[in-house]
Every structure is written in structure tokens, then in C-alpha cells.
N, C-alpha and C positions, 0 to 999 in steps of 0.2 A: 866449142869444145873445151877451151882453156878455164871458162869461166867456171863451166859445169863441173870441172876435175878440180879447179882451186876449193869450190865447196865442198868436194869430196874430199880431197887430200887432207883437209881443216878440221872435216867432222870426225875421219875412218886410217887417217894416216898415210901414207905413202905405201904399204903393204897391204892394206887394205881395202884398195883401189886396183880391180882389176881394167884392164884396157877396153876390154868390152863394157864392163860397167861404165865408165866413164864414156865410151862411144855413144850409150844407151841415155845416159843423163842428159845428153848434149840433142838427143834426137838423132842421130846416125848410125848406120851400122859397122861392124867389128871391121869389115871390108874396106873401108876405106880410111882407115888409122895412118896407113902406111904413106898413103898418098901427102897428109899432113906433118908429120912425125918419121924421123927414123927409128925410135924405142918408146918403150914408156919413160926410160929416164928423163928423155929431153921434154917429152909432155910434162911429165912431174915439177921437170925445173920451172916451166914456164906458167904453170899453173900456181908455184910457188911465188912466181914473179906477179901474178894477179893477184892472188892472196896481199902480198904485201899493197900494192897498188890499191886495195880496198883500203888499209888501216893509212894509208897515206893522207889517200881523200877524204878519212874521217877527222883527223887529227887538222888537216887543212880547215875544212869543212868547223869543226868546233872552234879554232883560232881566229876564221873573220866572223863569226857569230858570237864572241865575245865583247859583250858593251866595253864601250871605252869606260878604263878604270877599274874594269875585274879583271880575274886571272885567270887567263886561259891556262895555262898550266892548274891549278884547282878545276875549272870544268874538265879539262880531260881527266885526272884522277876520278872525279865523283862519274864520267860518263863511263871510265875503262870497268872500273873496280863494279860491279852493279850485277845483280841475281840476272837481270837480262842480258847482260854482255857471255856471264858465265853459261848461261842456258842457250845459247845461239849459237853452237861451236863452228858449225858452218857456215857463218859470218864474221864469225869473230877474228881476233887479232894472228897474223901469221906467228910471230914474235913466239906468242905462247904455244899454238897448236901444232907449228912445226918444229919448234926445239928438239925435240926428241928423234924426228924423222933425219933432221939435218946431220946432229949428232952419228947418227947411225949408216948416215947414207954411203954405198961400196962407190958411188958417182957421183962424183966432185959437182957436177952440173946442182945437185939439190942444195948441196953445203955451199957452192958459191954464191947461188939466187939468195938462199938464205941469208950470207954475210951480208952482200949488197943490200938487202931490205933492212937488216939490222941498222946497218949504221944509216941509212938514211931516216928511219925511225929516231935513232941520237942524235941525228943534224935537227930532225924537226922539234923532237923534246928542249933541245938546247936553245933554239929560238924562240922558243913563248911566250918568254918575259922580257923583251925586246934586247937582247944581247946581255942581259944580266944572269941567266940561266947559262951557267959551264959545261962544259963537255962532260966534266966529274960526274956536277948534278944531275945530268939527262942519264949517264951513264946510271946512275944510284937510284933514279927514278925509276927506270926502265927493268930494270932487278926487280924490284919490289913490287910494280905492276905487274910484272911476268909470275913472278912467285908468287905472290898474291891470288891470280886470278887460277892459274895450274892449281896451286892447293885447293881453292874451293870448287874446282870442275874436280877434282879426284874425291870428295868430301860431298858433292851434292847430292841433298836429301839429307841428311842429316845438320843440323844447328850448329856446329863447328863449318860450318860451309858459309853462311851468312857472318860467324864471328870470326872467320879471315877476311875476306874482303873488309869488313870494317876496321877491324887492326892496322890492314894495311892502310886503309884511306886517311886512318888515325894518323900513321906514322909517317906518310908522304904532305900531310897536313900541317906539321908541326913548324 
């Protein structure tokens, strides 16, 4: 159920995700929410907490798959920034697709999952380059990544959607 709802929270937002839908996505019915859950909020949070837990494992995942002597912080740029990362919103990064929800959330529960996935997103950016990546820089990376990939999911289908991701990879490359 958790998993099923972080794809949805990713692709449709946290408003437009009903409980039923998300019971349905999971294979379950409306009936037995309750059993699991005391609200949608706390589902949301936790589905928030999955979301993150996927970009976790990818960012892990691309770090020991970097040959010794390259930069894992460069493969995750060129793997984040990418027409397929942007086109996958329901797999894609919490980071970007729940900014907005967290922002807006009336229940602390979504804005805390949220914090907590953030900054262990900046612990991980921050380690890539074996201690030589600052907290500043993961911090400044993590911006640009976020803005970056947001503008071209708001811009997809049109040619300025391909020339942000690449500005940005320009500019996290330098």
C-alpha cells in the first residue's frame, strides 16, 4: 500500500491522491484503510518516506557502480538531469515531485518525512567525492538538480525542456 501511494503521491501529488485510489493501486479495498492507517496524512507521510527511500537507493546504487577514478557525483548529475528521469514522475526523485506538497502540507507529518529525506539526500550528495564534497556543495548541487529537473517536467514537450536539463548539467559540471 505504501509503495503503491509513494508512486502516486510522486506522479499526482498529495491532493490528488484519493484513499480509495491509493487502496485500489495497492490491490485492496477502501474497507480496510483504517485497519493500516489512522488518516491519509499518515499514509502520505509514509509513502513520502518510501519515495525518498527509492532516490536513496539510487544515488547508493550509482556511487558503488562508479569505476574507481570517476565521479560519482558527475554520474549522478548526468543520471538525475535526463528526458527519462523527467518523464518517469512516478519514480522519480521525492526531492523534486514532493517540494510543493510539503510546502503546502496543513500536516506536519508530510513536511517532516519530507525534511528527513532532504537532508539525507545532502548527507548523501555530500559524500561522493570521498569527503571532499561540503555540505555547501551538496547543498548547491541539490538546488540545481531540484530546479533543474522541476523546470523541465513544467516545460515537457517543448525544446526549452531538453535546454534546461542541459544548462543545468552544464552548470553542476563546471
Amino acid at each position: 500500500m505504501v509503495r503503491a501511494t509513494s508512486r502516486l503521491l510522486r506522479e499526482r501529488g498529495a491532493e490528488g491522491v484519493s484513499v480509495q485510489e491509493a487502496m485500489s493501486a495497492a490491490g485492496l479495498t477502501h474497507g480496510g484503510f483504517y485497519k493500516h492507517f489512522a488518516s491519509k496524512d499518515e499514509l502520505v507521510a509514509s509513502a513520502a518516506g518510501a519515495a525518498f527511500a527509492d532516490i536513496e537507493a539510487r544515488l547508493d546504487r550509482i556511487a558503488a557502480e562508479t569505476p574507481e577514478g570517476a565521479s560519482a557525483r558527475t554520474r549522478v548529475i548526468d543520471d538525475y538531469l535526463t528526458v527519462d528521469h523527467r518523464d518517469r514522475i512516478a519514480e522519480g526523485c521525492a526531492n523534486t515531485a514532493l517540494a510543493a506538497d510539503a510546502a503546502r502540507a496543513g500536516d506536519p507529518a508530510l513536511r517532516d518525512a519530507y525534511l528527513a529525506g532532504l537532508r539525507r539526500t545532502v548527507e548523501q550528495l555530500a559524500s561522493l567525492e570521498d569527503g571532499a564534497h561540503t555540505h555547501e556543495r551538496a547543498l548547491q548541487d541539490l538546488v540545481v538538480l531540484v530546479g533543474g529537473l522541476t523546470l523541465a517536467r513544467a516545460t515537457a514537450g517543448d525544446p526549452v525542456s531538453e535546454e534546461l536539463l542541459a544548462a543545468a548539467r552544464d552548470l553542476l559540471n563546471r
